[in-house]
Structure formats: C-alpha cells, structure tokens
GUNU-897954 format. One record per residue (C-alpha): x, y, z; residue number from 1; residue in one letter. Coordinates in nm, 2 decimals. Layout:
<rs>
X/Y/Z/NUM/A .
...
</rs>
This chain:
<rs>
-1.16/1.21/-0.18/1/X .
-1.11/1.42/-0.47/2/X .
-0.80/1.42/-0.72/3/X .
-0.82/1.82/-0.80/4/X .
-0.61/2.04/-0.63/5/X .
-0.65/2.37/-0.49/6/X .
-0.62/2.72/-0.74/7/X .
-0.29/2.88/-0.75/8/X .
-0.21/3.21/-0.86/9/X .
-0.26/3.20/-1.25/10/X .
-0.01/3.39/-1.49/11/X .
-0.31/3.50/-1.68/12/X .
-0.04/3.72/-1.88/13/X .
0.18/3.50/-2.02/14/X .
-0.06/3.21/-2.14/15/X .
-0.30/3.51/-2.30/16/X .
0.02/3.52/-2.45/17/X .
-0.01/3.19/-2.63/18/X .
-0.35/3.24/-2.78/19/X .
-0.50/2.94/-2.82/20/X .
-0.60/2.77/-3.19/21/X .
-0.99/2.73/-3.18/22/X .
-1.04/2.36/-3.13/23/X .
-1.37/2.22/-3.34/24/X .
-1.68/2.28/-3.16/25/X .
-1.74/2.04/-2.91/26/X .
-2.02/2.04/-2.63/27/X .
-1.95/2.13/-2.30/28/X .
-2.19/1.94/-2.07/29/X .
-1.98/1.94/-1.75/30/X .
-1.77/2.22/-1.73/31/X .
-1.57/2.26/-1.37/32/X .
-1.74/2.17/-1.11/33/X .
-1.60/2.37/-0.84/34/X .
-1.28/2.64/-0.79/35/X .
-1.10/2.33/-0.80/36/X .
-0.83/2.31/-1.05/37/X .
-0.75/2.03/-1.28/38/X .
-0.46/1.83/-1.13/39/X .
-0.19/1.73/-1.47/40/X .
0.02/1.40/-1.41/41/X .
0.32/1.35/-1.52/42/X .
0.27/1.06/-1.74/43/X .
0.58/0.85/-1.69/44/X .
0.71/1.14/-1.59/45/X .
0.85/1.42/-1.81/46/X .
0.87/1.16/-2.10/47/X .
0.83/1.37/-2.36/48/X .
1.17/1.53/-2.28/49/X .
1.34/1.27/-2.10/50/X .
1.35/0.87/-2.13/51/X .
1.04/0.76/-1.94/52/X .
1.05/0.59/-1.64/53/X .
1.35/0.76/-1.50/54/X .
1.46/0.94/-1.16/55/X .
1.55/1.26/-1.43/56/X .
1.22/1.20/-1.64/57/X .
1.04/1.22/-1.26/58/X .
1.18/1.51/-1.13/59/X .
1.17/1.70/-1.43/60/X .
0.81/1.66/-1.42/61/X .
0.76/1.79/-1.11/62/X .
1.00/2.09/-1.16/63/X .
0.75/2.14/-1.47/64/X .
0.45/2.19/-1.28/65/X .
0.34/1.86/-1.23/66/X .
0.09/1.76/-0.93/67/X .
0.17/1.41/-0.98/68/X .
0.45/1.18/-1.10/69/X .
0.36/0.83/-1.27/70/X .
0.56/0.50/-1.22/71/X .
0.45/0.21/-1.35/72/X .
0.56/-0.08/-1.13/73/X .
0.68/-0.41/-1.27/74/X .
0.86/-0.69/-1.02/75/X .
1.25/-0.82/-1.07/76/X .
1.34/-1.16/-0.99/77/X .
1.41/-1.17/-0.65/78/X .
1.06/-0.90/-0.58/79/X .
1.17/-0.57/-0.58/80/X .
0.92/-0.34/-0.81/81/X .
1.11/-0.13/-1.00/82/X .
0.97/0.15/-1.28/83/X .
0.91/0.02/-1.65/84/X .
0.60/0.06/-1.88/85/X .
0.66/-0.31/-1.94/86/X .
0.84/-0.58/-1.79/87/X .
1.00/-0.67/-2.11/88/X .
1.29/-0.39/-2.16/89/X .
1.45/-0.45/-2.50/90/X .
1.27/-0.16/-2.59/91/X .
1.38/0.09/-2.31/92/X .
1.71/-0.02/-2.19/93/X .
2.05/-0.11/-2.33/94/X .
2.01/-0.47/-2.20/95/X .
2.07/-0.59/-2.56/96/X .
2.41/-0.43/-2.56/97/X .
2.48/-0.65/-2.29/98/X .
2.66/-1.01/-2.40/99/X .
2.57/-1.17/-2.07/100/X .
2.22/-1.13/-2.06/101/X .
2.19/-1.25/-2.45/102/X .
2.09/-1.55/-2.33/103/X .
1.73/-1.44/-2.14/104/X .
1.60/-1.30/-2.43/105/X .
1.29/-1.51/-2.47/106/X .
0.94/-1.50/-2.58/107/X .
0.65/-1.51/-2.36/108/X .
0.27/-1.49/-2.34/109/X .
0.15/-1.16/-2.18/110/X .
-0.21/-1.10/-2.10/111/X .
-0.28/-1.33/-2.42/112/X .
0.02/-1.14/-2.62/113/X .
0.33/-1.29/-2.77/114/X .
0.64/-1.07/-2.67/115/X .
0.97/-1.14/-2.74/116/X .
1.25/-0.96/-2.54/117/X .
1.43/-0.92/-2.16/118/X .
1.18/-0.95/-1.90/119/X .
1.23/-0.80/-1.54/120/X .
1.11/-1.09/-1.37/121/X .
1.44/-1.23/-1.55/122/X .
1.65/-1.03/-1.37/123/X .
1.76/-0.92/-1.00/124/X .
1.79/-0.57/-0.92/125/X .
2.16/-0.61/-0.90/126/X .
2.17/-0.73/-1.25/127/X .
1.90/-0.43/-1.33/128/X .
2.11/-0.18/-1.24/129/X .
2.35/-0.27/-1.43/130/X .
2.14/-0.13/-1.72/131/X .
2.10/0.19/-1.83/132/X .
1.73/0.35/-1.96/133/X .
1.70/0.44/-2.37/134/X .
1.42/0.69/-2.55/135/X .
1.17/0.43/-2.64/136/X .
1.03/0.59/-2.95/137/X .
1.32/0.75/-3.07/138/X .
1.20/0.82/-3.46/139/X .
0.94/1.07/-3.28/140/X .
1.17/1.18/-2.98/141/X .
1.50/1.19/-3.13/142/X .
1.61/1.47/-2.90/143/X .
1.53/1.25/-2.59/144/X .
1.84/1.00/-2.78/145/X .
2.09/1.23/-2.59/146/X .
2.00/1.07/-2.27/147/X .
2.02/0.72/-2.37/148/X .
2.29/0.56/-2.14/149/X .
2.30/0.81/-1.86/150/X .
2.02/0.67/-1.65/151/X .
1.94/0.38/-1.43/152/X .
1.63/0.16/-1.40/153/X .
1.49/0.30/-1.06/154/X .
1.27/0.12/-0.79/155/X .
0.96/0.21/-0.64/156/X .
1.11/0.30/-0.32/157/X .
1.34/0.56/-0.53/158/X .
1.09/0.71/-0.66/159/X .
0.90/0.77/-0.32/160/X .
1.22/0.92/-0.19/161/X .
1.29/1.16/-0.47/162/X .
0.92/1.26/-0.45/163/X .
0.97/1.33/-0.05/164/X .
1.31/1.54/-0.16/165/X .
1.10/1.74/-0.44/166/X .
0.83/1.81/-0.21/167/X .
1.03/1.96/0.06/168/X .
1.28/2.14/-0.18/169/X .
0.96/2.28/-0.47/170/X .
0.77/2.38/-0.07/171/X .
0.46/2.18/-0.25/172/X .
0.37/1.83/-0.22/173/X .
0.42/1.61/-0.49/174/X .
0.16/1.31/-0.56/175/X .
0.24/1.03/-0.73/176/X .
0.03/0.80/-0.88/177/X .
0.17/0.44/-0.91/178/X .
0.03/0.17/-1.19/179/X .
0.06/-0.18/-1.14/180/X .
0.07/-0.36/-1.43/181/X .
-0.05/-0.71/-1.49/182/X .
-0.12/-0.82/-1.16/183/X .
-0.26/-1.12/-1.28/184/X .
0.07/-1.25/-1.51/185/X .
0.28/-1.13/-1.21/186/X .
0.06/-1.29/-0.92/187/X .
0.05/-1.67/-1.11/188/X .
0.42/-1.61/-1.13/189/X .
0.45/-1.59/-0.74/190/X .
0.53/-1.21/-0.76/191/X .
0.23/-1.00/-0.66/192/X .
0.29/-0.65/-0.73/193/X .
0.03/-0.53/-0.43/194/X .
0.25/-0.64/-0.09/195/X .
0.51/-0.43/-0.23/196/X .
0.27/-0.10/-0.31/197/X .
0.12/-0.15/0.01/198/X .
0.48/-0.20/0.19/199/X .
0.61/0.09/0.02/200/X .
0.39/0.38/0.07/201/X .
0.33/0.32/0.43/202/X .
0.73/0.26/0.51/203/X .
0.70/0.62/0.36/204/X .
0.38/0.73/0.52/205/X .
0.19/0.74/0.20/206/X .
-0.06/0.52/0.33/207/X .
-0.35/0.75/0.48/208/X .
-0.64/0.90/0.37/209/X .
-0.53/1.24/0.22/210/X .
-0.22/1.14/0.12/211/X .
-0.15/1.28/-0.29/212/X .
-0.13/0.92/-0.40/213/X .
-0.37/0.73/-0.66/214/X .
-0.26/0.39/-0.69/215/X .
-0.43/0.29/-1.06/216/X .
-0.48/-0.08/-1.24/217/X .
-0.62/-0.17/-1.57/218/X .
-0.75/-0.48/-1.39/219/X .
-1.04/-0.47/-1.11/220/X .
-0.98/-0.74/-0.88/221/X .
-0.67/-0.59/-0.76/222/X .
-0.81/-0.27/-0.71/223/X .
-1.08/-0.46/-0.50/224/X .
-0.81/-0.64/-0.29/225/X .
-0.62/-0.32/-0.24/226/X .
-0.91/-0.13/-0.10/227/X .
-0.94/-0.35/0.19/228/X .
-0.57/-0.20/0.29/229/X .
-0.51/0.10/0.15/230/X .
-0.63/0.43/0.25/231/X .
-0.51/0.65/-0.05/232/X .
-0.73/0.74/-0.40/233/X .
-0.74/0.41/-0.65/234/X .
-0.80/0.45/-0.99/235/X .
-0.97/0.24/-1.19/236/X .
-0.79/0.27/-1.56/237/X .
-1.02/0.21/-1.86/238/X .
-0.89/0.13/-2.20/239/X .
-1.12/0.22/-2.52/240/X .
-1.12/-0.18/-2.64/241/X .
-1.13/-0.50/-2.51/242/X .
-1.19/-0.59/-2.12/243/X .
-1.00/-0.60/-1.80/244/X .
-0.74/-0.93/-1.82/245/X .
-0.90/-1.07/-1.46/246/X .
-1.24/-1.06/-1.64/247/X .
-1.11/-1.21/-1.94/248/X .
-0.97/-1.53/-1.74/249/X .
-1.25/-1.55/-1.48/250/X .
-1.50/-1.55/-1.77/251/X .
-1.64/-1.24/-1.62/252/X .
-1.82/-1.13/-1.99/253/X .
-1.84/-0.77/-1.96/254/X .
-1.59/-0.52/-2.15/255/X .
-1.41/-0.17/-2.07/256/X .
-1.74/-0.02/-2.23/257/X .
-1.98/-0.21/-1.98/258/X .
-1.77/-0.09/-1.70/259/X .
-1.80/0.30/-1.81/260/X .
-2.23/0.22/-1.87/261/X .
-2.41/0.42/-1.50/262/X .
-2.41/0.08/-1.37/263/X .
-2.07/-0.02/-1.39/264/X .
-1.96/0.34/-1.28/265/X .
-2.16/0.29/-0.97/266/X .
-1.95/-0.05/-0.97/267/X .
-1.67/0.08/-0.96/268/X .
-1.74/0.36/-0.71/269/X .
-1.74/0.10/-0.48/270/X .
-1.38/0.04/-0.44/271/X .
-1.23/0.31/-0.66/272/X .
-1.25/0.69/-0.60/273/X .
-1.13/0.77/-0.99/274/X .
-1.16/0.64/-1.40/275/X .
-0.84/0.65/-1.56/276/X .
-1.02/0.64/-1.93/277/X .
-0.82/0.65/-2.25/278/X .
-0.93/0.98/-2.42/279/X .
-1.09/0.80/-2.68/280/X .
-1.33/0.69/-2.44/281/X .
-1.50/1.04/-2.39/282/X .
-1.41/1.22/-2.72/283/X .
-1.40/0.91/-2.93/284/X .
-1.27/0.95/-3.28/285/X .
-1.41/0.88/-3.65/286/X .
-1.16/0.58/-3.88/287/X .
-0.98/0.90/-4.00/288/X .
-0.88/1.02/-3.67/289/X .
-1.13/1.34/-3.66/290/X .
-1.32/1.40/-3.28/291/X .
-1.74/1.28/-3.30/292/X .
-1.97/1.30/-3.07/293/X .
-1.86/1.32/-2.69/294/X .
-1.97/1.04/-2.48/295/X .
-2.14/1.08/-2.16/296/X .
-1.91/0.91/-1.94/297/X .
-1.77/1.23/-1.74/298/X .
-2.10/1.33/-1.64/299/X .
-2.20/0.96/-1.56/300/X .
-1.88/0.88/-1.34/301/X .
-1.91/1.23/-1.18/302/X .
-2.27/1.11/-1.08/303/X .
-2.14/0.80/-0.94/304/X .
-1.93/1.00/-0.71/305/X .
-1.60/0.93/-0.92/306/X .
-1.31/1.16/-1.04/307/X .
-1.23/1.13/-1.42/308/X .
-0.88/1.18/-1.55/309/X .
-0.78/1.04/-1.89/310/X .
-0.48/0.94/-2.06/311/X .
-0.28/1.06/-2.24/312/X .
-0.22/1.40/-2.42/313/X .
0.11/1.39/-2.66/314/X .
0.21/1.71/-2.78/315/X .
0.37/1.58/-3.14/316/X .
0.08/1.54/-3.43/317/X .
0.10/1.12/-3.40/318/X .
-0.08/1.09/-3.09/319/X .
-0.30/1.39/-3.17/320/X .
-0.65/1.35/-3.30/321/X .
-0.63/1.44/-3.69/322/X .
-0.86/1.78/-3.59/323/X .
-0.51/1.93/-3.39/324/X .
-0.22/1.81/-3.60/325/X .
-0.02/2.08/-3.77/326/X .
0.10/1.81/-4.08/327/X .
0.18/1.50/-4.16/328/X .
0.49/1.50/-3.99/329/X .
0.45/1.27/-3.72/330/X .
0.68/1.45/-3.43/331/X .
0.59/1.78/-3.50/332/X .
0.39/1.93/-3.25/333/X .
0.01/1.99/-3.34/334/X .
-0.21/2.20/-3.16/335/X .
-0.20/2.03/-2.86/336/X .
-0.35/2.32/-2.64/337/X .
-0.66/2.27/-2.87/338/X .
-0.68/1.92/-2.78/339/X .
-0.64/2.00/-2.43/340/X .
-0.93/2.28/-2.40/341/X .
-1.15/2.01/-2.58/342/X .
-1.07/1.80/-2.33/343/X .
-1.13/2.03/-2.04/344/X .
-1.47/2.14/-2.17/345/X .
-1.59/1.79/-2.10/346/X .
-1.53/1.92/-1.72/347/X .
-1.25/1.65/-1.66/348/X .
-1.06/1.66/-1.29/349/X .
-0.73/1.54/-1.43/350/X .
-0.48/1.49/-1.72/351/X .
-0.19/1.27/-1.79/352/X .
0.05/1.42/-2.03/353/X .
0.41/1.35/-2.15/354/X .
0.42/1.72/-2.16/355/X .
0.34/1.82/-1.81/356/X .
0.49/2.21/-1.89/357/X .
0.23/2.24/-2.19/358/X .
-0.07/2.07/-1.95/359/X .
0.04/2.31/-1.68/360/X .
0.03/2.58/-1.91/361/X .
-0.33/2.50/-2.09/362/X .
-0.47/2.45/-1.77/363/X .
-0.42/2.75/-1.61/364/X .
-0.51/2.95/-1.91/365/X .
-0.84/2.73/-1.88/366/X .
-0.89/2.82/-1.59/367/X .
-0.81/3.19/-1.62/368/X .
-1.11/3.25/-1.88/369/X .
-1.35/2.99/-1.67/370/X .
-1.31/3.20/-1.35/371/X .
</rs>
C-alpha cells in the first residue's frame, strides 16, 4: 500500500507565481521516490479557517484540495464516536454556556495528565448535539471566532457520509484518515474506540484493501489488534518525546525514539503501512526554535517498507520553526511554503496541514520544479 496519490495536472503558472522564500539549506537525502505526488491531509480538517473538528471545517478541506480529511474519534456515553481532538470539550464547545451540564465539569487523569473540564464519555450524543463547536485557539485564529455557535459536534458516521457526498460531487475520491485517541483510557472505561472504527468503515465499504483510508494511533497495541481486521493503511503516529501510553503501563521501556531506530521501523512495518512523526522528529529544532541537522528517519522507514507523513504544518509564525517566521507576532503568517519545501526535500509521502489550500499549493509547485 502506499499513501501518495497519483500526479494531476499542475498549475505550474500560478504557483511560479508565488515565488517561494529560500528556506535554509537543508540536505536532501530522499527526494521523491517515484511520479507519485505527496498526498496533504486535512489536519482536523480545514482548521485553520474553520473550528476544527467540524462537518464545515471537513468539507472545506476537501473543496481546498485536500486528499484526505482527519477526524479524531473520541466515544460519548452511551458509544457513539463522535469527532473531538479531546474528549474533554471546554475548550472547543459552548458546553460551559450550558447551566445543565455545570455539574459534569470534573477533573480526571488522562494518560497520566490531570484535566479539568466536560468529558464526552460524560455525555450522550443526544446531549452532544445539543452543543455547538467554538475556535479553540482563538487569540491566534480570531477570524475562525465568527463560526463559534453555528456548528455541531459530528459523529464518525457523519463524517463518512459527507466524505461519500464530496467524493461523488468534487468526481475525486476523498480519503480520510481517522485517529483514535487513547484507546487505552477509553478501553478500561468499557468504551473501546476500535469496534466502532471497524463497524463504521465497513457499513460504508471503507473496509478493503485500496480503500483511501489510514486509520492512525499514537499507541501500538491497538494498531496491532486492528490489523487482524482491517484491510485499509494504519499509521503508526510518533510524537518527538515520551513513549506510547500502552508501553508506558505495560512497562514496555522503549520510547517514541526507539520505535523510529531501523529496528523499530521494521517493528512497526509489521502491522502498520505508515509513521505519522511529529516534524520535529526529522527536522528537529535547536532551544531557540532554528532547524539542525535532519534525522535519518525518512530514509530508514522508507527502507522498512513504510510511508512517512508528519504532522503538522501551521501557516501562522507560532507553530513555525523560528528559520520561517515573518515576526514576532504569533498569528501572522511566516513563510510557511519555506517550511514546507524543507520538508519535502526530506522526500516525505504526506503532509498534515491546518492549511490544506497552502499544502496543496507548495506541493504542486514542488513538484513542478522536481519533474
């Protein structure tokens, strides 16, 4: 399996256009492999326009350009996934607007984490949908606050149906690329998140070998179990610190940067077809936020058989290595296209962007001089 997609027409005009700030020099060890182009995801879909994790933020994405759209799946009381980042929503819906729910604000332990707020598993869809979605980092989105209030929290199976409409009305097919988010909190809970993947996608046909769909988890066990039943991509995700939470409770010593060492690539490539690294991870940064040395990881997991696509590329200068920003304000937007070409001349197979119009756009000019 592979997660690049096929070469479309470029509009070599219009991003010659744009003329591209020179990013620093940075080596190039694995530049595209193939005629292949990268594929960009829609990182919680469009949200660097829209509130993330919505039916608009989702389809704006894929009217963008996008190859995939991104829901991350969390489970409601009565085990219906729906699409948050978290399961605790204080921060992304109007829930504490809402007198009757002040009572189920509460803290809990996540994944070793304190977290105080409204949790999903708190909650039955019913009462979900009662909510509506909110920008979650308004001080660096504050155009996205116009939204606040007009959307609802959508479910899984929502977001398979509007990516079946899109498909059939853009005449391309949409991936989509969900995330399951601790599956080990959710599965001690009684409310595995896999039964419902796995029900989902094949109730909508997803479930076959060359369906677009990457299923992705931060964890590995679940990845493991899901192998055994599903016959679309998986993607292993793999943050820059720390270790996957299954590991950390099973006593399993080994870290995020043991698993992206040749051994645990070849690991992985076992029941995973992709790496889902934090960018850090292959263009790691120096304490003041300026690029190093590259790592070797790409060329490693692309020995091992595996496809790499990294998270996440943020247009405005906070999220931006300190090389691409513009200034110091922090929702400005740097030179992201930079970042992106840095990115690409590391011979990636993938993106995740809040900004899928800008990845679309420095992808095919990458492509264009790379023919």
């Amino acid at each position: 399996m592979t997660i690049r997609v096929r070469m479309t027409a470029l509009s070599v005009a219009g991003a010659a256009a744009l003329g591209l700030i020179t990013a620093p020099a940075i080596a190039a060890p694995n530049g595209p492999q193939d005629n292949d182009q990268v594929a960009v995801f829609g990182h919680r879909g469009a949200s660097g326009y829209r509130p993330e994790h919505t039916l608009a933020s989702y389809e704006l994405a894929a009217r963008m350009g996008a190859d995939y759209i991104e829901p991350d799946l969390v489970p409601t009381k009565d085990g219906v996934l729906v699409a948050r980042h978290e399961n605790e929503i204080g921060g992304t819906t109007d829930v504490a607007a809402h007198p009757e729910f002040t009572a189920r604000k509460t803290t809990k332990v996540i994944d070793g984490t304190s977290i105080t707020g409204w949790f999903t598993e708190d909650f039955t869809l019913a009462e979900l949908k009662t909510l509506r979605a909110k920008e979650r980092i308004p001080a660096i989105r504050p155009n996205n606050t116009i939204y606040n209030g007009r959307y609802e929290v959508p479910t899984f199976q929502e977001v398979l149906d509007l990516r079946e409409r899109l498909s059939r009305e853009l005449h391309r097919e949409i991936g989509v690329a969900p995330e399951t988010k601790h599956p080990s909190y959710f599965a001690k809970l009684g409310l595995p998140l896999e039964p419902g993947v796995v029900k989902a996608l094949t109730r909508s046909g997803l479930n076959r070998p060359k369906a677009k769909v990457a299923v992705q988890s931060f964890e590995v066990g679940n990845l493991k179990e899901l192998d055994r039943v599903l016959r679309v991509q998986l993607v292993q995700l793999i943050s820059n610190s720390g270790a996957p939470q299954d590991f950390i409770e099973s006593g399993d010593p080994r870290t995020y940067a043991d698993l992206v060492k040749p051994e645990g690539l070849r690991e992985i490539a076992g029941y995973a077809d992709v790496i889902g690294p934090d960018t850090k991870v292959i263009l790691p940064v120096n304490a003041d936020g300026f690029l190093t040395k590259p790592t070797n990881v790409v060329a490693d997991a692309h020995a091992a058989g595996l496809d790499v696509v990294p998270y996440t590329v943020r247009a405005e200068n906070n999220f931006l290595p300190a090389d691409f920003r513009s200034s110091a304000d922090p929702a400005a937007f740097g030179d992201v296209f930079g970042f992106f070409r840095a990115l690409f001349d590391q011979g990636i197979d993938g993106i995740f962007s809040d900004q899928p119009d800008i990845a679309v756009t420095a992808r095919d000019d990458f492509a264009a001089t790379h023919r």
